[in-house]
N, C-alpha and C positions, 0 to 999 in steps of 0.2 A: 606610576601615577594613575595609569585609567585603570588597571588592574583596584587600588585601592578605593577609588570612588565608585566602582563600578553596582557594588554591592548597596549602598545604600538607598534605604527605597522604596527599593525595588520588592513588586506585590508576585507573589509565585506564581498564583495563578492565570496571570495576565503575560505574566513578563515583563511587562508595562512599571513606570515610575510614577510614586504617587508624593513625590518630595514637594510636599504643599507651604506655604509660606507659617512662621511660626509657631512649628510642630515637631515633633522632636526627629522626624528625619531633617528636617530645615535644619536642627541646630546641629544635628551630625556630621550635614553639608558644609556647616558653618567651622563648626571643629576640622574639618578636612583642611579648607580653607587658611586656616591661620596655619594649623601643623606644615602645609607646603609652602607656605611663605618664611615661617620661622625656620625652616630646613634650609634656605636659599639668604637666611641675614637680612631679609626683608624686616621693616617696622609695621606693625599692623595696627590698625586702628576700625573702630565701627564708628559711623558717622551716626548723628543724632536722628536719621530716617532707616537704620539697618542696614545700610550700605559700607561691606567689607573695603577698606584700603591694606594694600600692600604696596609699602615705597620703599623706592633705592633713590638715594640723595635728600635734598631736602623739602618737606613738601611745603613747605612755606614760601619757595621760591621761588614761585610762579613758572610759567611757562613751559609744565610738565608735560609730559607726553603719557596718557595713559590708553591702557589695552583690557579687555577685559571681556565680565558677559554676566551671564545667571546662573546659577546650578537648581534653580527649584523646577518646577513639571507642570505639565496637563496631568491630565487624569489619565493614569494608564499611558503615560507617557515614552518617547524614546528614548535613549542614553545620551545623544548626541547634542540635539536642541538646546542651547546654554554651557551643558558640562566642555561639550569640543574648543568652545572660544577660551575659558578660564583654564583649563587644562594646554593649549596651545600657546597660552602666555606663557606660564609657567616655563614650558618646554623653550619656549623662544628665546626668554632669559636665556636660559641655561647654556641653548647655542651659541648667544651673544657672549658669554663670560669665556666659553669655549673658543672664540673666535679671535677673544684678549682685546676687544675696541675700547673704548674709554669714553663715557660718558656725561654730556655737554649739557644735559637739563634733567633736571630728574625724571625719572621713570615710574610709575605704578601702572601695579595691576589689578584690578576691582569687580567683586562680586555684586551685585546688583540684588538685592530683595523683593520677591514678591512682582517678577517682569511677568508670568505668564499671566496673575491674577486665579487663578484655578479655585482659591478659596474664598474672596470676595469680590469676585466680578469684575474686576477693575485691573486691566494687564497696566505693567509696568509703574508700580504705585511708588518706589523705590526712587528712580527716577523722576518721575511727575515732580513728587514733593519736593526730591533737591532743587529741581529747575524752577517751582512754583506754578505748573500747572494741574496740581493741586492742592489746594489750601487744607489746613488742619482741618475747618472744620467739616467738612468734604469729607474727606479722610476718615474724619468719626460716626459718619454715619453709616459706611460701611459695616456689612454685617455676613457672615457665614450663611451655610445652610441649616446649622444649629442656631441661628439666633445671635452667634458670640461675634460682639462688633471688636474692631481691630484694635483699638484700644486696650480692651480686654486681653485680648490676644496676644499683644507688645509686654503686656506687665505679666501675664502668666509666663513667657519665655526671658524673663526677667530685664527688659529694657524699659524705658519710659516714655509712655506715651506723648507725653504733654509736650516732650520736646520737639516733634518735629514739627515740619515745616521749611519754606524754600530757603537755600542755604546757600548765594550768591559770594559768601567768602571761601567758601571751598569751590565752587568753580570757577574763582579766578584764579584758584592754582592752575588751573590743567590749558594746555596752550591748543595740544590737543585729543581726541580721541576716537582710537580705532577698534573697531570689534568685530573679529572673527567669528564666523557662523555655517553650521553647516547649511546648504543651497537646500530649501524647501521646494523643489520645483526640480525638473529635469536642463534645463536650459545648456547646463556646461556639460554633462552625459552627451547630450544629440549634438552641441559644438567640440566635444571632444578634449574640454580642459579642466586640469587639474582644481584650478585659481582661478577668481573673478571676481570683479571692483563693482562694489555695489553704485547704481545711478540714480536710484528715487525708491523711496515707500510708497504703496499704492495711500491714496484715503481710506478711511478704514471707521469703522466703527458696530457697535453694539445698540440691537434695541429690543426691549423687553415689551413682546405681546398678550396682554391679558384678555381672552374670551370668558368672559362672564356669563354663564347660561343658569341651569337650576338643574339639582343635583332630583334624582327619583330611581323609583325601583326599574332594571334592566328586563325583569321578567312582565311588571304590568305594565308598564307604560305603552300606548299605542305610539308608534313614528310619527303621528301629524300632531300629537300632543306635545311631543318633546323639544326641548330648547337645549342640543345636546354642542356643547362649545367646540368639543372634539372633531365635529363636524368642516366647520369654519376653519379653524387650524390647520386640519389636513389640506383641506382646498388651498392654503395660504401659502403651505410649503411645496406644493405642486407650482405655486403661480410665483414663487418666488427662483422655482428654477426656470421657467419659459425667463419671466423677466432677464434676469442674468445672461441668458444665450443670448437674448436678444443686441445686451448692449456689451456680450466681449467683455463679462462682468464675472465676482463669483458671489453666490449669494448662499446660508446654508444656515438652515436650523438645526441645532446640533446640540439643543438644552430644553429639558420640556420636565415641568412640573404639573403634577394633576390633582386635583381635591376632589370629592372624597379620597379618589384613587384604589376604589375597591372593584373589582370582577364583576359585582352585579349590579352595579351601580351607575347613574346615567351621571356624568362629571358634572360638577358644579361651576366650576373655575379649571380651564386647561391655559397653561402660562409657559409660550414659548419666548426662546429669546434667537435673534437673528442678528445673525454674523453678515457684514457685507462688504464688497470692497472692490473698486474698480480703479482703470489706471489715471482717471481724471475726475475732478469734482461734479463736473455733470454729467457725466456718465454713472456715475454713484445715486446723486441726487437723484436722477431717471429712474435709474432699479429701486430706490428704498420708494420713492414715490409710488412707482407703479405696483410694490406691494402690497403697501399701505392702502391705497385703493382698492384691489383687489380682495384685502384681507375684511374691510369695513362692506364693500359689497356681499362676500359671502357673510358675514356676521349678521348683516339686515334681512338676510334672508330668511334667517335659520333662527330669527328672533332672539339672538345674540348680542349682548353688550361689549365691546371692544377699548379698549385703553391700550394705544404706544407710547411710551418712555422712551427717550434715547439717554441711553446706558452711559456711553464713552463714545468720544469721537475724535478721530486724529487725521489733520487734513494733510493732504499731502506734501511728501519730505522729499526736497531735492538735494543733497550733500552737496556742499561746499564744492564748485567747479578749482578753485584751488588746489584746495587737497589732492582731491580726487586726484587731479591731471599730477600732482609731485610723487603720489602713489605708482600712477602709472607710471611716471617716468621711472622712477626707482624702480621697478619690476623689472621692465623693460631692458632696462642695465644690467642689471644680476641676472637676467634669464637670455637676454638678447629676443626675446620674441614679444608681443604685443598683446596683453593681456586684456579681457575683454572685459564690458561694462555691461551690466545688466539691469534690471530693475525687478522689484518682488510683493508682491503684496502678504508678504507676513512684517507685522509689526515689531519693532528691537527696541532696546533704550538706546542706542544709537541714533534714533529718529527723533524720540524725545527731547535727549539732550543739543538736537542740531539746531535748536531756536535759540541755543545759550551759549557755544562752543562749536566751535570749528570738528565737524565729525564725519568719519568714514566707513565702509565695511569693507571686507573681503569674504568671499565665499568658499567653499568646500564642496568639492562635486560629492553630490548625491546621486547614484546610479539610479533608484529606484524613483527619486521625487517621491519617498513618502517620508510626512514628517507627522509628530504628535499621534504618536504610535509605535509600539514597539519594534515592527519592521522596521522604523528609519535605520540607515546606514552609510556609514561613509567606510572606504576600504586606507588599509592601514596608509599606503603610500599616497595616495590622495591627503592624509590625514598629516605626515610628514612633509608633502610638496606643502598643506599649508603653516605648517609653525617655519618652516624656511622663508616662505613668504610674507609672515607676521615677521621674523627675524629682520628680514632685508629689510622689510617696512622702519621698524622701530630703530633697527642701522641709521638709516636716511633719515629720519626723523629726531632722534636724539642724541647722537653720537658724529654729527659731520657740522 
């Protein structure tokens, strides 16, 4: 199975995954997708937002248990991020059919669309829209780096736009939902475990920096004449990492557009966006404030015009103490040891869907804590402790 998807993608010179939403590695993702569920007599179905289902038993009949994840990328992405959780279903099934249990509510497994956002800004758009925290017309005005908004996008890879939107009758099938993920962070490496029960999503969100200066020649222009926006920016992402130390935060400009964008040229418009996310709401509010500040002080300096947008924002996600503690126990039973809870500040549809349905994670040691990046890894038997541990899970959960 990872032997087959492994390939898709994937940019040579990087190493890295460039499986972007709605493009024809997405649909090869997509074809993978159904071929592994029609191999296993799964029914598959695409939900009116792009969202793969594969079921066993009936999906009509409420109270399913489903597993699952994304297969699309960052830019230059790693292989694990997404593919490990849908790949570990798959595999989980298989031990359970292996295992000859018998099955008390339905089960599926589901690919999610467009969770990283890599191509329009906007992580986990898939999700959002089932659960309705995004609305259609939201949605539509999403646009590419070419200009091509999602719409466009849906009917070029032959689906229909017009139909989506929150789709609260297919989440009252599912009773409930767990999603495997490899551990972005070292946490289980330095505690020394295999497996680990997710405890909360950090907050989290997106905001797009626009310095506004005036574009001129790099060879005449004197330094006290220039209104160079590049200026401003730089200082902003210096000050956006003091902030961050300061509040035990992480804070990271990681996307930068420049106009003119030429060698000799004094920028016109330099347009970063900032990633931020800490483990509580005022500890977040503190770092984006105290950048915003910072970024509007060097902008008046340097006779620069400044405009923040916030992009996306997702407050923070505490999983279901429920679930969570039947997880544990379930583990706990089948392992006889005490499986540990963590918390993460990377964003999942798992978090999204936790204001509509009952939702969990489990994690996968990562040795190295690098993810969205080709380095990321997990080691093969790490990678097997977790589909036994999705198994036991989804045992416990749908079969007792």
């Amino acid at each position: 199975m990872w032997r087959s998807l492994h390939g898709i993608g994937r940019n040579a010179a990087s190493g890295g995954y460039r499986r972007y939403s709605w493009t024809g590695a997405d649909a090869d993702c997509r074809l993978w997708f159904r071929m592994q569920a029609e191999a296993r007599r799964l029914d598959v179905e695409t939900d009116r937002n792009g969202n793969q289902w594969a079921w066993l038993g009936d999906p009509t009949a409420g109270d399913a248990v489903v597993t699952g994840s994304h297969l699309d990328s960052v830019p230059d992405g790693g292989a694990f991020d997404g593919p490990l959780g849908v790949v570990s279903s798959f595999a989980a099934l298989d031990e359970l059919r292996a295992r000859g249990v018998s099955f008390k509510r339905p089960l599926a497994i589901v690919n999610f669309g467009d969770e990283e956002g890599a191509r329009f800004g906007l992580a986990c758009v898939g999700s959002r829209l089932t659960s309705g925290q995004l609305t259609k017309e939201k949605a539509f005005e999403l646009r590419d780096a070419d200009g091509i908004s999602l719409p466009q996008a849906m009917e070029a890879a032959g689906y229909d736009p017009e139909a989506i939107g929150h789709d609260p009758e297919r989440l009252a099938r599912i009773g409930a939902f767990v999603e495997l993920h490899v551990e972005q962070g070292r946490a289980l490496d330095l505690s020394g475990d295999p497996v680990g029960i997710a405890s909360a999503i950090w907050p989290h969100g997106r905001w797009r920096y626009d310095f506004h200066g005036e574009a001129n020649h790099a060879g005449t222009t004197r330094l006290v004449d220039r209104r160079d926006p590049m200026l401003p920016y730089a200082e902003t992402v210096l000050a956006a990492r003091r902030e961050a130390e300061l509040a035990g935060a992480v804070a990271t400009f990681g996307k930068i557009a420049v106009e003119p964008n030429g060698v000799n040229a004094i920028p016109s418009l330099v347009r970063g966006w900032l990633d931020a996310r800490a483990a509580d709401q005022e500890a977040l509010d503190a770092v984006v404030a105290g950048i915003e500040a910072a970024a509007r002080d060097h902008a008046a300096s340097r006779g620069v015009d400044l405009a923040v947008v916030r992009e996306s924002f997702t407050p923070i996600v505490e999983f279901g103490h429920a679930l969570r503690e039947e997880i544990g126990r379930i583990l706990g039973d089948s392992t006889g040891a005490k499986v540990p809870v963590l918390g993460t500040g990377a964003g999942h549809d798992a978090g999204i869907l936790s204001a509509s349905i009952p939702t969990a994670m489990l994690f996968v040691r990562n040795p190295t804590g690098v993810s969205h990046s080709p380095a990321e890894f997990a080691a093969e038997d790490d990678c097997v402790a977790g589909v036994r541990a999705l198994a036991d899970v989804l045992e416990g959960l749908a079969c007792r």
